[in-house]
N, C-alpha and C positions, 0 to 999 in steps of 0.2 A: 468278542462274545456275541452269542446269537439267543434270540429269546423264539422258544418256536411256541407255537397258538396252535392248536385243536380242538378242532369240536366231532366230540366222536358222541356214540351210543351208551347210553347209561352201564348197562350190561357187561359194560366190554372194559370197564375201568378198570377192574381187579387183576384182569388179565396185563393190558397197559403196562401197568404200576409195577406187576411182575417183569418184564417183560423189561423194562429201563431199568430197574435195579438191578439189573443181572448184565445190565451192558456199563455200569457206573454211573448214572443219575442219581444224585445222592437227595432231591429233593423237587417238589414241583407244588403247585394249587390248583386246585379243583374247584370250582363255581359252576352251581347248576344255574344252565344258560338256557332259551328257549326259542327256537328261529325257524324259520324253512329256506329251503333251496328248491330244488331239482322237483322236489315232491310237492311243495306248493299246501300240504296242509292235507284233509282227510275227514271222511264223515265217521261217525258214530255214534252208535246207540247206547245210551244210559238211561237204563227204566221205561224201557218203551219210546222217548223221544230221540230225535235225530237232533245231533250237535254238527255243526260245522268246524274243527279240529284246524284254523289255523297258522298255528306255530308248533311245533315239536319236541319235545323235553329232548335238551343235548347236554352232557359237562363237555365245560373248558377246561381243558390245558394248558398251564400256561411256567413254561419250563428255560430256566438260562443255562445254558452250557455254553463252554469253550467254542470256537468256533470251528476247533478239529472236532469234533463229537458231533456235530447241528448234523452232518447229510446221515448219521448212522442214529440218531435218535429219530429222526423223519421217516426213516425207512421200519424202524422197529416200530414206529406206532402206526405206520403205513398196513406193514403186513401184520397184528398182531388184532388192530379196531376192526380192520375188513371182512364181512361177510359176506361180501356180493352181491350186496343185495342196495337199493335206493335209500340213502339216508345215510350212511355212511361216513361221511363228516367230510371237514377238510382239515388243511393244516396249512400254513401260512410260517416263515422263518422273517423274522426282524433283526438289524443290526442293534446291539447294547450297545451306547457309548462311556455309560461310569456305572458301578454297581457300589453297595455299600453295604456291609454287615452292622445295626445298627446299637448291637450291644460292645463290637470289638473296636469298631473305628476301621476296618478289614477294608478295602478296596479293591474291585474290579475281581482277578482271579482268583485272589484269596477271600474274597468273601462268596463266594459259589460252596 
C-alpha cells in the first residue's frame, strides 16, 4: 500500500476529487495546510496597508491506495492541480506498512 501527500491549490480540489473518483479512489482527507516553496510568500495590500504574505493557503491530500494504483493516482493529480503557473504543489508517495478499518476490524487491503 502506498499513502500519497499533496499539497495543491485550493481551487483545484473539486476538480482533484472528480478526477480520482473516476479512476477508483474510493476516499481521501483534505486539511487545509499553509507553507511556501519556490515562491517564498508575497506582498499585499489590505485597506491601504502593505502585508508581507509569508506562507500560502494549500490543501493536503492525503490518499492510500494499493500500490498498483500509487503511479496512476500521482499522475491524475499531477495533470488535473497543474496550471502552470508557481505554486503548484507537490506530491510526495509513502510506503503503508498495516492499515486498519476501525469499525470492522478490516486490515491492510480490505480496509481501503
Amino acid at each position: 500500500m502506498k499513502m500519497i501527500i499533496a499539497a495543491i491549490k485550493p481551487f483545484k480540489l473539486e476538480d482533484v476529487r472528480e478526477a480520482l473518483t473516476g479512476i477508483g479512489v474510493s476516499g481521501l482527507m483534505v486539511s487545509e495546510v499553509k507553507g511556501f516553496g519556490a515562491q517564498a510568500g508575497h506582498t499585499e495590500i489590505y485597506r491601504g496597508a502593505e502585508y508581507e504574505v509569508n506562507f500560502v493557503p494549500k490543501l493536503k491530500l492525503e490518499i492510500v491506495v494499493s500500490a498498483s494504483l500509487a503511479d496512476q493516482v500521482v499522475e491524475t493529480i499531477a495533470n488535473t492541480a497543474r496550471t502552470g503557473k508557481i505554486g503548484d504543489g507537490k506530491i510526495f508517495v509513502i510506503d503503508v506498512e498495516h492499515a486498519l478499518r476501525v469499525r470492522t476490524g478490516e486490515t491492510n487491503q480490505d480496509a481501503l
